[in-house]
N, C-alpha and C positions, 0 to 999 in steps of 0.2 A: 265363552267370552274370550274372544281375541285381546293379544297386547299391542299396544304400539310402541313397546321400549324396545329397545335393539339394544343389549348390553353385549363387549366384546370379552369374552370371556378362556381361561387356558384350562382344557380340559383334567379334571384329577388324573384320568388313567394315563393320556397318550401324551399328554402335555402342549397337544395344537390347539391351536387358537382359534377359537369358532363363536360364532354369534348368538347367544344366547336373547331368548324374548323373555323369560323372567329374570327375576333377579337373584331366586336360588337354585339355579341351573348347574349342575358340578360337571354332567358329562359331557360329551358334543355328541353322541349317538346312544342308542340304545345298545348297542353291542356293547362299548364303552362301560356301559354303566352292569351288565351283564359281566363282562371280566372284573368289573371293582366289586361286585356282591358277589362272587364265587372267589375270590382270594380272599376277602374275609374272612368267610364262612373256612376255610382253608384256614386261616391263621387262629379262629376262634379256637378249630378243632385241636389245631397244635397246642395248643394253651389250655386247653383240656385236657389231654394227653399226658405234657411234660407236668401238670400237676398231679396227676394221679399219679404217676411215676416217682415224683417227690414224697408222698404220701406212703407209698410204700416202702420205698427205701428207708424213710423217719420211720415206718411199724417194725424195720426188719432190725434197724439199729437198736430200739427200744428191746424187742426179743430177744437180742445177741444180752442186753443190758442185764433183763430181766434175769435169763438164764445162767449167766455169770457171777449170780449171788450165789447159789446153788452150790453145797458138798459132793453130792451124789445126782447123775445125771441119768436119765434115760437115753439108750441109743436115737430116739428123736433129739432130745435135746441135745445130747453130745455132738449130730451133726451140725443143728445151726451153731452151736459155738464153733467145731471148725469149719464151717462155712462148704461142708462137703455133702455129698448124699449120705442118707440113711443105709441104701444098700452097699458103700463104703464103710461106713460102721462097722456092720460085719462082718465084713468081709477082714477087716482087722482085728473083730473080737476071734472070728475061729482061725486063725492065722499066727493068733496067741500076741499079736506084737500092742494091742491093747487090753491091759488086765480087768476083770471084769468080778462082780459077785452076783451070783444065782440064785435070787430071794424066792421066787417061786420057778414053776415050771417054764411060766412063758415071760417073765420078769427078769430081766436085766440090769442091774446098775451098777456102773462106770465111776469111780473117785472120781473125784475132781483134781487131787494131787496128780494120780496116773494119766492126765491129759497132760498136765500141766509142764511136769518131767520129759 
């Protein structure tokens, strides 16, 4: 079913002015309306993104939190509190320049005082 309304309308995407036969007409072409539904889809994504990205940051802050109650650390944890690698840990424990005590063979734990100093 044809219209006979001729509405003058300003395209959302390119901003020109073109005639539209309905009355919920946004684009002036199909191309038009093709770049306005791929840069959404674009901005959705980004908005998915910068929030997971938030999300993770809020779990890494809570972990650093979590961690920082702690007397005695594991070289795991002792890296996310200094915000460094694990294989850094080490590399300071056999370097001697962080003191450590050797509960079992494969067990390490770190004061928290001796971070702290």
């Amino acid at each position: 079913m044809s219209s006979n309304i001729s509405v003058i309308r300003v395209c959302e995407n390119c901003g020109e002015d073109f005639t539209a036969r309905t009355t919920v007409t946004r684009f002036c072409s199909d191309l038009c309306g093709k770049r306005n539904y791929n840069q959404r889809q674009k901005e959705k994504k980004i908005n998915q993104s910068n929030k997971e990205t938030e999300k993770k940051k809020q779990s890494r802050v809570k972990q650093i939190k979590d961690v920082s109650i702690l007397d005695y650390l594991n070289p795991t944890d002792t890296a996310r509190l200094l915000m460094c690698s694990v294989r850094n840990v080490y590399k300071l424990i056999n370097a001697g320049k962080l003191p450590y005590a050797q509960i079992s063979e494969k067990k390490r734990l770190i004061s928290r005082i001796d971070i702290d100093s």
